[in-house]
C-alpha positions in Angstrom: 71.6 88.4 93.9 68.6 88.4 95.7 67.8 86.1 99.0 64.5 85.6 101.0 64.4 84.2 104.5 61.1 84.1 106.9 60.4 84.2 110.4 57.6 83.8 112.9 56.9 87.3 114.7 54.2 88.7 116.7 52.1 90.9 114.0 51.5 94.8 113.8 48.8 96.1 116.2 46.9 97.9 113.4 47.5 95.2 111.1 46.8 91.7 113.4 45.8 90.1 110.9 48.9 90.8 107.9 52.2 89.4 107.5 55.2 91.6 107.3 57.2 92.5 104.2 60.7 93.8 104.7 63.5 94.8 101.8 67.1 95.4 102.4 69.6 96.5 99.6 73.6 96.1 100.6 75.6 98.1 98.5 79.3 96.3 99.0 82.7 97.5 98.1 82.9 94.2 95.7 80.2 96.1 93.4 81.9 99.4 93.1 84.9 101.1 95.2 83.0 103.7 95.5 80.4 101.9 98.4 81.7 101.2 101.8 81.5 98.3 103.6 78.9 98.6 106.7 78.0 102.3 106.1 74.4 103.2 104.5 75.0 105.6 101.9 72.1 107.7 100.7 71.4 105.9 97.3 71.3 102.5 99.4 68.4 104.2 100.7 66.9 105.8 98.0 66.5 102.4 96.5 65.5 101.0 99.5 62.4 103.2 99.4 61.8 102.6 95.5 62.0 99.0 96.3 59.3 99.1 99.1 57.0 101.2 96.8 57.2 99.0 93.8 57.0 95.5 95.6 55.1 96.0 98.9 52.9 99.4 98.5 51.9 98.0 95.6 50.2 94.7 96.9 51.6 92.1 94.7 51.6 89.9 97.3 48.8 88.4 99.6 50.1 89.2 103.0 46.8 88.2 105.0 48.0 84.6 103.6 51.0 85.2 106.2 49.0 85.2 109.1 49.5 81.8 111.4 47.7 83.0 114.3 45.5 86.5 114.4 47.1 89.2 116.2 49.9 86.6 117.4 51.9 85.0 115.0 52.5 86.1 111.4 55.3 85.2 108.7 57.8 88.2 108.5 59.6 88.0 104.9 62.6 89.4 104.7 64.2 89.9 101.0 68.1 90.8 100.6 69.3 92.0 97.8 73.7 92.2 97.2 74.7 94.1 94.9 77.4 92.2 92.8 79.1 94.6 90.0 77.7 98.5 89.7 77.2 99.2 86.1 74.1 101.5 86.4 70.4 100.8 86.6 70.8 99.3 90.4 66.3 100.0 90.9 65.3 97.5 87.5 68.0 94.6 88.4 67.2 94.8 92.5 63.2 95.0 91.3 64.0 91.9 89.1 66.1 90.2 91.3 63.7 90.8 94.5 60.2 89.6 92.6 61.9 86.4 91.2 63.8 85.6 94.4 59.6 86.1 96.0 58.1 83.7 93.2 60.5 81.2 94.1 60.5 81.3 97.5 58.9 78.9 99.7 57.8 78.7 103.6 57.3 76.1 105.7 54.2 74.6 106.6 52.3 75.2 109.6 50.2 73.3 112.0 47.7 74.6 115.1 46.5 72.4 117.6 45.1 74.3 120.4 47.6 77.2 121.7 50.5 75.0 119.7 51.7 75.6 116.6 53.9 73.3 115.0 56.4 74.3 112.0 57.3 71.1 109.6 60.7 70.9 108.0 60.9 70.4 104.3 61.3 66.7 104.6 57.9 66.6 106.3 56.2 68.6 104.3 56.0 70.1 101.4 56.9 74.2 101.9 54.4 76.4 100.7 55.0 78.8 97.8 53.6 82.9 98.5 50.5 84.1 96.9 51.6 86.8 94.5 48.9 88.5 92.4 51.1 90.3 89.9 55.0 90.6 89.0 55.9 94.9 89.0 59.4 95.3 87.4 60.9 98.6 87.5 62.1 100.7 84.0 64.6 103.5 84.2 64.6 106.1 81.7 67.3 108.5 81.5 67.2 112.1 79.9 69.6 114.4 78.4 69.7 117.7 77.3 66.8 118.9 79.4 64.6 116.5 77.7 65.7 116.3 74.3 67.3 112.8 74.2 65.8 109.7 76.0 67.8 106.6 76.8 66.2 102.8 78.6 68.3 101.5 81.4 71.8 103.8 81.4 74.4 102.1 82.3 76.8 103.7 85.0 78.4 106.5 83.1 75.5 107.6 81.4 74.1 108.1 85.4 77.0 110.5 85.8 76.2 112.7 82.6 72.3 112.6 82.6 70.2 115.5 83.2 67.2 113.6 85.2 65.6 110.0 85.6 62.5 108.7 85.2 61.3 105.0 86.9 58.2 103.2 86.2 57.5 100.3 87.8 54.6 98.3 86.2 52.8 94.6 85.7 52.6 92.9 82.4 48.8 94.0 82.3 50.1 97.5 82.2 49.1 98.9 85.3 51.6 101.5 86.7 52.4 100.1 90.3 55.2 103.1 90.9 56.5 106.3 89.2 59.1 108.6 90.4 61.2 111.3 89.0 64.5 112.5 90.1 67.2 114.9 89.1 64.5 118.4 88.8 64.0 118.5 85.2 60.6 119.3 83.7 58.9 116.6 82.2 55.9 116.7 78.9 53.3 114.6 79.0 53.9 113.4 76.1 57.1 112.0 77.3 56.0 110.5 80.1 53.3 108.8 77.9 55.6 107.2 75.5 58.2 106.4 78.7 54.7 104.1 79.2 54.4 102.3 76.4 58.3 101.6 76.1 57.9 100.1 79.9 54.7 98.0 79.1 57.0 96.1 76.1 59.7 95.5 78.3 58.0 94.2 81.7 56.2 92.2 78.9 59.7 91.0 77.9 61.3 90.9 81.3 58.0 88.7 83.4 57.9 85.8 80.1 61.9 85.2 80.6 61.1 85.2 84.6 58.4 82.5 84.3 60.2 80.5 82.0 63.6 80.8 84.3 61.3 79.4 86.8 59.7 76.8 84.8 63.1 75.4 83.9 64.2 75.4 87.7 61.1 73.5 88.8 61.8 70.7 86.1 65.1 70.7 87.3 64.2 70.1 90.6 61.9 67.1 89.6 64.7 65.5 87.8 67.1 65.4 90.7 69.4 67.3 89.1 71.6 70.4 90.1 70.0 74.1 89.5 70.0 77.3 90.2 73.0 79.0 92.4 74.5 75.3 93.0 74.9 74.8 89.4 76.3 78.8 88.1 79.3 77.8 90.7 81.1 75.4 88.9 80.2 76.7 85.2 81.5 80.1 86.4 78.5 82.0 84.7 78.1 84.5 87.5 81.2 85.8 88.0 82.0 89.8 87.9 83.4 91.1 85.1 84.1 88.0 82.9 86.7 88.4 79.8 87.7 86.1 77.2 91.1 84.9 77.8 93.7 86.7 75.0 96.4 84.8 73.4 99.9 86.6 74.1 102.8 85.1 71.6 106.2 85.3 73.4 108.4 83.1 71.5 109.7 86.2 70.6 109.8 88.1 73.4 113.9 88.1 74.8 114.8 89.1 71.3 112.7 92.3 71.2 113.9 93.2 74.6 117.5 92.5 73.5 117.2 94.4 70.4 115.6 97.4 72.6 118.3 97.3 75.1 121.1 97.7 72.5 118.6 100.8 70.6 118.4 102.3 73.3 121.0 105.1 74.9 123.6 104.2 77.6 122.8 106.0 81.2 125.7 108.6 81.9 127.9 106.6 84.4 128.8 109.5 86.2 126.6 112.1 88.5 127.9 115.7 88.4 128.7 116.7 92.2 126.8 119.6 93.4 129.0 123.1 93.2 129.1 125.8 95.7 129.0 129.1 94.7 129.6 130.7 98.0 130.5 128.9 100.9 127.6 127.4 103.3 125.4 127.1 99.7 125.1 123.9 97.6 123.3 124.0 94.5 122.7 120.8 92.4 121.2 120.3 88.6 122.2 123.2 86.4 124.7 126.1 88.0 122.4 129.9 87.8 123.5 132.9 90.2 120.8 133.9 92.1 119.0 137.2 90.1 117.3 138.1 92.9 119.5 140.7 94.5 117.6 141.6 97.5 118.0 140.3 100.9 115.2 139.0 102.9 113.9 141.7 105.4 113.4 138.8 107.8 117.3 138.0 108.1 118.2 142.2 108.7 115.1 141.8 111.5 116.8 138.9 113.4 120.4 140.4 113.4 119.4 143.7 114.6 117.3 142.0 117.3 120.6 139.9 118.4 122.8 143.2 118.4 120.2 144.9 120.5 119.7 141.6 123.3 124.0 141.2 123.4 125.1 142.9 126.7 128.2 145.5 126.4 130.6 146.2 128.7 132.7 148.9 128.6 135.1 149.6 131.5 137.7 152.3 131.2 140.3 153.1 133.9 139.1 156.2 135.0 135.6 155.1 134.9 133.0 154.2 132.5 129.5 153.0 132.0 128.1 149.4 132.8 125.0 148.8 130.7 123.4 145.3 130.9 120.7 143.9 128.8 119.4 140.6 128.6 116.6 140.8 126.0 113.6 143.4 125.4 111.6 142.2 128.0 113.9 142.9 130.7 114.4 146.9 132.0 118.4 148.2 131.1 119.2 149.5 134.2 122.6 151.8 133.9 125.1 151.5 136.9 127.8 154.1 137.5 131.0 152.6 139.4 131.9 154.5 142.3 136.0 156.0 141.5 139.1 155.1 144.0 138.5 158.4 146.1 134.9 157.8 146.9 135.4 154.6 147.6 138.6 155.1 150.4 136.1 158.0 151.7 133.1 155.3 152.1 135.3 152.7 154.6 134.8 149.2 154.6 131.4 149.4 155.3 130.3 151.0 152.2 131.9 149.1 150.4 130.1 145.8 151.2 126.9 147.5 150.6 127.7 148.7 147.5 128.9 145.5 146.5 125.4 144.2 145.8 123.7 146.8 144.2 125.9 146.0 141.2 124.1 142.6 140.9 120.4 143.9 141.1 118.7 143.6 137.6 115.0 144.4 137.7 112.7 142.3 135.5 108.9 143.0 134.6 
């Protein structure tokens, strides 16, 4: 679905005297998962690119007629193209949408008195249709098997399988306005030549249903009657992904599910509890000892580790050793207890010194 809008802006300073032509494509999620909502992906702007160089670089329409004022006030026309359902070919249905949306466009008309300039509204005046010279539609051609099979507008699956692409854009007088090839395969002459003439026939094809689509909106118009968008709504012709309704019969239906339910195999009522081969292991599903036979190294690691950080003490009555240990990190530092004799010997005095130097533990 293609829409054109227009607006007065000051012109280009190496074109004063030309009107502006600018072409979006949004690629929504509605079209295809795959396309995210307010992010430009790079094939939105590859076919942004194609777009420009089939409609505007190749001057099918009059943009001097744009100009209001020289080198102050031009017509800037803006075409946006939405995307409604992917299925393949997005550059010959954008260029198709984008020309027809251009031939049926109309901008208001303008007056200058002076330094004024004056825009009528449609119930003034009359808009004003552009001044197109010719109608360039673009025609994809798809190759597969380096060239050896050749395929007109592939739909979205035979994009994902296809070896390269090749897109012509031309006019019903069978000028080439565009050509473009994509996806690195090596391309005859000869195939580009008959690529050609297939395109010619269908732009041919194509630009007579586009005139007579417009023909049949302009008598529409005259009558008074409803057309275009305002009249697809209510006869739901544009919606994505149409299907003909399918009859269902289900007179029948609680029957077969009855007869179903009693076919089918009662669920076991009962859930086996889980055994436990050795105690502080449960095992559920079917009961298999464990083959394995080894024991993990890392287990053996982390008990010698916890015999080596415990601290022994061993105190015998006539004197023993006092080793102390809180982890590797720390220094062991072995104290020898003084025995009765020493101790009488030492007085009082030695005793509350020695007292303390049990206690010291030195760490790094």
């Amino acid at each position: 679905m293609a829409q054109v809008s227009c607006e007065l802006v000051a012109p280009k300073e190496n074109r004063p005297n030309e009107g502006i032509m600018f072409f979006n494509i949004e690629l929504s999620p509605m079209a295809s998962p795959a396309f995210e909502q307010g992010r430009q992906s790079e094939l939105s702007v590859k076919l942004n690119r194609q777009l420009e160089r089939c409609l505007r670089n190749s001057r099918c329409i009059d943009t001097e007629s744009l100009c209001v004022v020289s080198g102050e006030k031009v017509w800037q026309i803006r075409v946006d193209v939405h995307t409604l359902n992917n299925d393949g070919n997005l550059m010959d249905a954008a260029s198709i949408a984008a020309i027809t949306a251009l031939c049926h466009f109309r901008h208001p008309d303008v007056s200058i008195q002076g330094d004024e300039v004056t825009v009528y509204s449609p119930e003034e005046r009359d808009p004003i249709p552009l001044s197109i010279y010719h109608m360039p539609i673009s025609v994809s051609f798809s190759f597969f098997q380096q060239g050896t099979y050749l395929l007109v507008d592939p739909c979205e699956r035979e994009e994902r399988v296809m070896d390269g692409l090749l897109m012509i854009a031309m006019n019903k007088h069978r000028e080439i306005c565009s050509i473009q090839s994509s996806g690195g395969i090596m391309l005859l002459k000869a195939q580009v030549m008959r690529c050609s003439k297939i395109a010619s026939v269908k732009v041919s094809e194509i630009t007579e249903l586009i005139n007579e689509a417009l023909l049949n909106d302009k008598k529409a118009r005259k009558a008074g009657g409803r057309c275009g968008f305002a009249e697809s709504m209510p006869q739901g012709r544009i919606t994505a992904l149409k299907m003909d309704e399918t009859p269902v019969e289900v007179a029948d239906a609680t029957e077969r599910a009855n007869e179903i339910v009693q076919k089918a195999e009662a669920p076991p009522q009962t859930v086996p509890s889980p055994e436990v081969p050795v105690p502080g292991m449960g095992q559920v599903g079917e009961v298999r000892q464990n083959t394995w036979g080894l024991k993990e190294e890392d287990d053996e690691d982390d008990e010698e580790e916890e015999n080596d950080g415990v601290t022994k003490m061993e105190e015998s009555g006539g004197g023993g050793v006092v080793e102390i240990s809180d982890s590797e990190e720390d220094e062991v530092v072995i104290l020898t207890p003084e025995t009765p004799e020493k101790a009488k010997n030492a007085g009082p005095g030695s005793r509350h010194k020695g007292v303390p130097a049990s206690k010291k533990k030195l760490k790094k």
